[in-house]
MIKOL-347821 format. One record per residue (C-alpha): residue in three letters; x, y, z. Coordinates in steps of 0.02 Angstrom, whole numbers, padded with zeros to 5 digits, always signed. Layout:
<atoms>
ALAXYZ;...
</atoms>
This chain:
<atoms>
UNK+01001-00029+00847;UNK+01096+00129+00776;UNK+01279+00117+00799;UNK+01345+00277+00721;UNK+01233+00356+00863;UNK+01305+00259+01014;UNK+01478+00307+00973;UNK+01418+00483+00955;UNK+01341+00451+01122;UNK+01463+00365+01203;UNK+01540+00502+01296;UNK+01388+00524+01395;UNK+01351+00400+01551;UNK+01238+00289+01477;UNK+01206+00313+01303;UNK+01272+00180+01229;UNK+01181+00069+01331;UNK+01003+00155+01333;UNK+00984+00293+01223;UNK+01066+00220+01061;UNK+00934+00093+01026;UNK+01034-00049+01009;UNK+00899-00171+01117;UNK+00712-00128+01159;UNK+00638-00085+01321;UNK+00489-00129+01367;UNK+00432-00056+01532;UNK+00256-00132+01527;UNK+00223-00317+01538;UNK+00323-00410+01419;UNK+00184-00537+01378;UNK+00040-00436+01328;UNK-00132-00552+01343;UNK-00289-00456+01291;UNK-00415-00329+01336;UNK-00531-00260+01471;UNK-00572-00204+01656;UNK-00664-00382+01665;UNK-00538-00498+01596;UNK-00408-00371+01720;UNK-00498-00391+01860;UNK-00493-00590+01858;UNK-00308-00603+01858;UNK-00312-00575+01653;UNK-00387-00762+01653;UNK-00491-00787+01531;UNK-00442-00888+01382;UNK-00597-00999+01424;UNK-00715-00866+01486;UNK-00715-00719+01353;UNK-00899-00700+01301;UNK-00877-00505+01256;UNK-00809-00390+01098;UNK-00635-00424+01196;UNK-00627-00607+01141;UNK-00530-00572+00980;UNK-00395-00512+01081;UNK-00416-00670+01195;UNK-00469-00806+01109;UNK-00559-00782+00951;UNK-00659-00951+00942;UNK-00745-00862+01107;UNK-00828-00749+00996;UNK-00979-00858+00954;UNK-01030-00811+01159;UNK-01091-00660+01081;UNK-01298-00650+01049;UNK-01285-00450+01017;UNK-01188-00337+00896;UNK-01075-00249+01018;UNK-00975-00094+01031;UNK-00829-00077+01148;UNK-00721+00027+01202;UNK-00577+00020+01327;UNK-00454+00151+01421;UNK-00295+00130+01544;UNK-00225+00222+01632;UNK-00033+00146+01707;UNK+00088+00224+01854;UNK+00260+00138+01854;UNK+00396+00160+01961;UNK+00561+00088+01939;UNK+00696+00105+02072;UNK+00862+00075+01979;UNK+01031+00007+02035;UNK+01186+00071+01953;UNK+01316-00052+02042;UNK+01461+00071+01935;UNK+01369+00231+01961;UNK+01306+00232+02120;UNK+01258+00409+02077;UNK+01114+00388+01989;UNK+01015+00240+02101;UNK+00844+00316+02160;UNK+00652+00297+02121;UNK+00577+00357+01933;UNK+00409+00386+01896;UNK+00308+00396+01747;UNK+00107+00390+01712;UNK+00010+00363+01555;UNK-00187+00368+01495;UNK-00215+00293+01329;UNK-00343+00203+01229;UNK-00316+00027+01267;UNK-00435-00041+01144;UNK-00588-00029+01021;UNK-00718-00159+00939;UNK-00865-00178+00856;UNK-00945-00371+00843;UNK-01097-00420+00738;UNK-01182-00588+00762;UNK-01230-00682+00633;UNK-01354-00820+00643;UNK-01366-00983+00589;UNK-01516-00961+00485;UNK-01424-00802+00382;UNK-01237-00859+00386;UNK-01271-01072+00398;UNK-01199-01083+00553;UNK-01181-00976+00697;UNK-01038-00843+00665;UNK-00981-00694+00744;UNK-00871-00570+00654;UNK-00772-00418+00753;UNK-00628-00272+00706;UNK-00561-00223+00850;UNK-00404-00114+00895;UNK-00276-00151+01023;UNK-00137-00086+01106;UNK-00007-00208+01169;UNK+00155-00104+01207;UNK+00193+00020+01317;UNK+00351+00114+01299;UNK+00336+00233+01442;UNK+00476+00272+01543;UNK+00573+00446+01604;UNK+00714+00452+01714;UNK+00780+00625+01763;UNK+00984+00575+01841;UNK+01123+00656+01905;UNK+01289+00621+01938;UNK+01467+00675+01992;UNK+01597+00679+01882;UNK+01781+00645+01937;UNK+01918+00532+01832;UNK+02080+00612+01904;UNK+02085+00745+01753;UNK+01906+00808+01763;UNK+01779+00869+01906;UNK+01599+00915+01870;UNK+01419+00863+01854;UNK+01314+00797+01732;UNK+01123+00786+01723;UNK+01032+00691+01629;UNK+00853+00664+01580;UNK+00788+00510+01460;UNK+00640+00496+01408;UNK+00546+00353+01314;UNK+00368+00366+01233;UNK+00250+00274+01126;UNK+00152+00117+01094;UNK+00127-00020+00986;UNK-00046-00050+00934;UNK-00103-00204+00825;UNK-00297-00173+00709;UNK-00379-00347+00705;UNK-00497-00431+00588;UNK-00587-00586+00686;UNK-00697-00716+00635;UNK-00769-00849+00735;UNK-00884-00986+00679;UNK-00982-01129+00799;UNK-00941-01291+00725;UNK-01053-01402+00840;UNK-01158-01372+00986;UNK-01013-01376+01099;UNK-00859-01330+00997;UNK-00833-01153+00915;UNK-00654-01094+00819;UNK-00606-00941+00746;UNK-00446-00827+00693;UNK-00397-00644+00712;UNK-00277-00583+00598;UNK-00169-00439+00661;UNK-00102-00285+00583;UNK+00023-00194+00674;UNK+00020-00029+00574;UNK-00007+00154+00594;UNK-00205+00178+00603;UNK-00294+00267+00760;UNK-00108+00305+00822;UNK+00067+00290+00763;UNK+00129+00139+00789;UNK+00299+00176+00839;UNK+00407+00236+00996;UNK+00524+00366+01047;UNK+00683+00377+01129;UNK+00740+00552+01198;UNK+00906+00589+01289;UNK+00963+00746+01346;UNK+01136+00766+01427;UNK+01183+00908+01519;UNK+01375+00926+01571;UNK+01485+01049+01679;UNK+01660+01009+01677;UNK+01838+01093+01730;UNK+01976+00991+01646;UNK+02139+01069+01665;UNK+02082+01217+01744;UNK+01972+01245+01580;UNK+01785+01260+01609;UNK+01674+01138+01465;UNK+01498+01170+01459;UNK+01413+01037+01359;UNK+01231+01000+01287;UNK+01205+00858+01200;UNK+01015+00782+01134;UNK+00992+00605+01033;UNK+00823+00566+00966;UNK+00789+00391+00892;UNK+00632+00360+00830;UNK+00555+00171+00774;UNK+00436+00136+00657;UNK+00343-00055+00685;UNK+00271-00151+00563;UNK+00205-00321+00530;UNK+00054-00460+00526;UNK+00026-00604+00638;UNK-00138-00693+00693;UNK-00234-00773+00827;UNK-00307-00960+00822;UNK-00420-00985+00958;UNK-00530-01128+01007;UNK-00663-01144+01136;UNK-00753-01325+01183;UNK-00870-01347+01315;UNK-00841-01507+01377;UNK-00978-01510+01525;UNK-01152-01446+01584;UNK-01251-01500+01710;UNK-01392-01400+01773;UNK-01292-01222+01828;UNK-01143-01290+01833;UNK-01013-01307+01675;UNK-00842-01344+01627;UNK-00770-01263+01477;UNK-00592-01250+01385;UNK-00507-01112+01255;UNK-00354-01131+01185;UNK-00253-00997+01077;UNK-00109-00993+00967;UNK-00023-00826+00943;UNK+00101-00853+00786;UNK+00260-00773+00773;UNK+00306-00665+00641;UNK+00458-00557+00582;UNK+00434-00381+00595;UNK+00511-00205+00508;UNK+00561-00070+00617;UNK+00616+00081+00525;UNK+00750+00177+00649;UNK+00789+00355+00626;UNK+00910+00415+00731;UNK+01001+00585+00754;UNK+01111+00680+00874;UNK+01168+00859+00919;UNK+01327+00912+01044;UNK+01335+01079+01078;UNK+01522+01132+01176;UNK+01557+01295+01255;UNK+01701+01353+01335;UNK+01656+01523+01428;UNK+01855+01551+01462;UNK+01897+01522+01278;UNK+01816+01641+01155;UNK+01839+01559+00990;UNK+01842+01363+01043;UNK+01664+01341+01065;UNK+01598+01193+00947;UNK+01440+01114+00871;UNK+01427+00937+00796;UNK+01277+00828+00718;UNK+01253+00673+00662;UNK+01104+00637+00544;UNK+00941+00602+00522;UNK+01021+00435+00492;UNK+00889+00272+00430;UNK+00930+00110+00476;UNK+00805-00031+00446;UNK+00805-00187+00549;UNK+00710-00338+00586;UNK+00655-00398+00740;UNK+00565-00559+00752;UNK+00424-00584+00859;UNK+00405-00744+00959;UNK+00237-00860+00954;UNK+00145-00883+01110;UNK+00010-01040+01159;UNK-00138-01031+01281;UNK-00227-01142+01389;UNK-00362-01092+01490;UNK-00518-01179+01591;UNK-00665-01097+01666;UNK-00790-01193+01788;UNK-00952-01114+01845;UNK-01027-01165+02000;UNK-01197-01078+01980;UNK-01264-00947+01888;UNK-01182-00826+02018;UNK-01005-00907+02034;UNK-00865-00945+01887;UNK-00657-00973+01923;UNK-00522-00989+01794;UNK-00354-01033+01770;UNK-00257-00992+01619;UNK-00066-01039+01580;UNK+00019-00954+01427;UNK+00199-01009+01368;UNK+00302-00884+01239;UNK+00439-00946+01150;UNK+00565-00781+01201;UNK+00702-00900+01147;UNK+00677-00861+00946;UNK+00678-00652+00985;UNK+00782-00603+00895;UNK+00856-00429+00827;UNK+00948-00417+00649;UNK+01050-00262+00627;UNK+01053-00172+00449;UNK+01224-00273+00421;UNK+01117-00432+00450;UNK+01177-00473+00614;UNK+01096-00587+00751;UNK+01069-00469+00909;UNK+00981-00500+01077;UNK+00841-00353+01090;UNK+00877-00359+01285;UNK+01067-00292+01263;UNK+01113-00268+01090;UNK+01236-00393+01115;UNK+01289-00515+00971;UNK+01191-00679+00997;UNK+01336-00788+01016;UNK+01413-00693+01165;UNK+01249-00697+01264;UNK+01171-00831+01366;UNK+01010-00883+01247;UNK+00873-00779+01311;UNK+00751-00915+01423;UNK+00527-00941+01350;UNK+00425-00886+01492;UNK+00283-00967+01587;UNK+00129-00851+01632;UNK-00010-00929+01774;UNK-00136-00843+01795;UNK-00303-00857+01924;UNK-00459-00796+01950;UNK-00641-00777+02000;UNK-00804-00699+01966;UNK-00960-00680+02079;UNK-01113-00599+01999;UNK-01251-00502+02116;UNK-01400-00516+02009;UNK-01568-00425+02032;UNK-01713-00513+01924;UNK-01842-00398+01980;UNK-01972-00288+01859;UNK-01889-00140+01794;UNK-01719-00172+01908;UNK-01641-00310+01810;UNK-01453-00283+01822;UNK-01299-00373+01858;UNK-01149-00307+01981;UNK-01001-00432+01969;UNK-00848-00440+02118;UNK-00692-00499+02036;UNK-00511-00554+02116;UNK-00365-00632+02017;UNK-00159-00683+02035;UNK-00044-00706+01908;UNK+00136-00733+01897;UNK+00210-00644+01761;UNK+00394-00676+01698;UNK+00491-00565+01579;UNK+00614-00623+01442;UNK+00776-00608+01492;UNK+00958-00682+01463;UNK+01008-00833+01559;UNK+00843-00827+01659;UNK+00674-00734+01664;UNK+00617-00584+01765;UNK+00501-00642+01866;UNK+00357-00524+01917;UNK+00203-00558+02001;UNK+00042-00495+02059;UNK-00145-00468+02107;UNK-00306-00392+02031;UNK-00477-00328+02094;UNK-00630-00278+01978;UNK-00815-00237+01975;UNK-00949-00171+01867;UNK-01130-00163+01832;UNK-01234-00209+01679;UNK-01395-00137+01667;UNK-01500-00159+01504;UNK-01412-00136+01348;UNK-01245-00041+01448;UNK-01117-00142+01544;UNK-00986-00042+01634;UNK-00817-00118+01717;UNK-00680-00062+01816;UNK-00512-00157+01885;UNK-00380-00140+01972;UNK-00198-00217+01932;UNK-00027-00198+02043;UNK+00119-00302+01962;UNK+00286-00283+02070;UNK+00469-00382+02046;UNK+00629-00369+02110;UNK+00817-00362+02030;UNK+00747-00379+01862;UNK+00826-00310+01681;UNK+00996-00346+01708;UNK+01029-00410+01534;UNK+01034-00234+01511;UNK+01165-00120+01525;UNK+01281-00247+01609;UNK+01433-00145+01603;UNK+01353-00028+01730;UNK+01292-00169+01843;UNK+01106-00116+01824;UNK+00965-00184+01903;UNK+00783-00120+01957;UNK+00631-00164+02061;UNK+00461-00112+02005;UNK+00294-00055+02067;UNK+00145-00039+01932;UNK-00021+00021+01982;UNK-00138-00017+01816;UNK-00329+00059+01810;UNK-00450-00013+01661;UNK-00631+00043+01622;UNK-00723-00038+01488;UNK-00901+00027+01413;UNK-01005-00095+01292;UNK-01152-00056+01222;UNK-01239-00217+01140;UNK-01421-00209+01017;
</atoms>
């Protein structure tokens, strides 16, 4: 994204590529779905199945499942490891780890009933984060071109989130067919909505017998903004006795959004052998603002329950990555994978998500023991946006829980893997990376 910074930069390894923020990186799933341990632990399937504060972020038209005013609350914690592959730098392949606790989401939903409102309605503000920019690599490598021998380390970090506050509505139309709309705004509230890109070169070199010591730090910092919103739908098509079939469908519209870059660098030189020759150079703060546009997204989801104690569901998302798009300050068309001009990149491919799961409830009906204590299991398959053709990632879930009077409580599980994956990125140094993800949710809801 910042240009004057990359050529700044571009006597380090890989700053033009990764620390001048020319594309976004997204370490964390690239197709963010919604909210909580329970929707985790089934695979993230639940389009059709969202009766909790969580269905804004789901499937809004879900929302009229709710018979309580509810508060929620949500918290992750995520453990990624990415082992990279330099096919030009075979120095820095190897394993990187990073870890990160945050506030995954908020919401508080009040019921209102027909005989108040007309119809049955639900209405919710909830807070969500669907980004995470977490990643730090700590490299080294060996530095030989025929005139210089050294080493260089280097550590990069990358930090923040984007978080969206949401304004839902959901209204029953008939007995079997509810709608209703969350409207996003992706501002700074709760947190800042932004992230932050840190690179810190370190660099020993003897070049011509001359000994050059050199520091050098770049900081680029992006502010997000924009509005989008949520259509959802659910219909329940069939109920007989325990069992019943139901459907949700949700639209997630596009939108173009303003990212507000500021960007600076500082080189510090030293040469111990020549008193006099040692050097300092800056560039910035520098402000670029850019656009990035945001590609829609459309849900389908079913849910069957075969008894009180047993429900599965399948949900299928498709994302239109083919209109992402980056526009530079000089108004041109980028690919956010590389920071390549459009029109010398292979159009970047929509992704398919499938995703599969199940929920069996132990339930105790007896005096002054009612509770519930669900076992949860899900797949999914996963692909990324990338150039030519997605990353594809895949994996598994686990969750349980208990809900016991006017508390429910719910934990889950999530490991996502994939192999050779981001190599729209930085193909000049013939990178690619497999990862490992270990995700843990707990949700608390407290409904009167």
């Amino acid at each position: 994204m910042n240009y004057k910074i990359g050529l700044v930069a571009a006597a380090s390894l890989i700053s033009g590529a990764s620390v001048g923020a020319d594309r976004l990186e997204i370490p964390s799933s690239f197709n963010p779905v919604g909210s909580g341990a329970r929707a985790l632990g089934q695979g993230g399937s639940f389009i059709a199945t969202a009766d909790d504060a969580s269905a804004a972020s789901w499937n809004p038209g879900a929302l009229t499942q709710l018979r309580q005013t509810e508060i929620a609350a949500m918290f992750s914690h995520t453990q990624l490891s990415e082992d990279n592959s330099f096919s030009s730098e075979t120095d820095l392949n190897g394993k990187q780890d990073v870890s990160n606790s945050e506030l995954n989401y908020l919401a508080f939903s009040m019921p209102c009933r027909a005989a108040t409102c007309g119809k049955n309605m639900v209405f919710s503000v909830n807070y969500q984060r669907l980004y995470d920019f977490s990643r730090e690599w700590k490299l080294s490598r060996k530095i030989d071109d025929g005139l210089s021998s050294g080493n260089e380390k280097i550590n990069y970090e990358q930090d923040g989130s984007l978080y969206a506050l949401g304004l839902a509505a959901a209204v029953q139309l008939t007995d079997n067919l509810s709608v209703g709309l969350t409207v996003n705004f992706w501002e700074d509230f709760v947190n800042d909505n932004e992230w932050t890109q840190n690179y810190n070169s370190s660099e020993s070199v003897t070049q011509i017998d001359t000994l050059r010591n050199e520091d050098a730090q770049f900081t680029t910092t992006n502010g997000f903004t924009g509005t989008n919103f949520n259509l959802g739908l659910l219909w329940d098509v069939y109920q007989q006795g325990q069992q019943k079939l139901t459907i949700g469908a949700v639209y997630k519209s596009a939108f173009e959004a303003e990212v507000n870059q500021t960007s600076q660098a500082k080189i510090n030189t030293v040469y111990p052998e020549l008193n006099g020759f040692d050097e300092q150079n800056s560039v910035g703060p520098n402000n670029e603002n850019l656009k990035i546009d945001m590609p829609s997204s459309i849900g389908l989801g079913v849910a069957f329950q075969w008894n009180d104690s047993f429900t599965t569901s399948l949900d299928v998302y498709q994302t239109a990555w083919s209109d992402f798009v980056l526009t530079d300050q000089d108004g041109n068309k980028r690919s956010p994978l590389s920071g390549k001009l459009l029109s010398t990149v292979a159009q970047l491919k929509d992704t398919t998500q499938i995703r599969l799961g199940g929920e069996y409830r132990i339930i105790s009906q007896k005096a002054g023991s009612n509770y519930i204590i669900p076992i949860r299991a899900g797949l999914f398959i996963d692909p990324a946006a990338a150039e030519g053709e997605t990353d594809d990632t895949y994996g598994f879930s686990v969750g349980t829980g208990i809900a016991y009077q006017n508390w429910v409580f719910d934990v889950a599980y999530q490991h996502r893997i994939a192999s050779d994956i981001g190599q729209s990125a930085m193909q000049s140094l013939g990178y690619k990376q497999d990862i490992t993800e270990h995700l843990i949710m707990g949700s608390v809801f407290y409904r009167y």
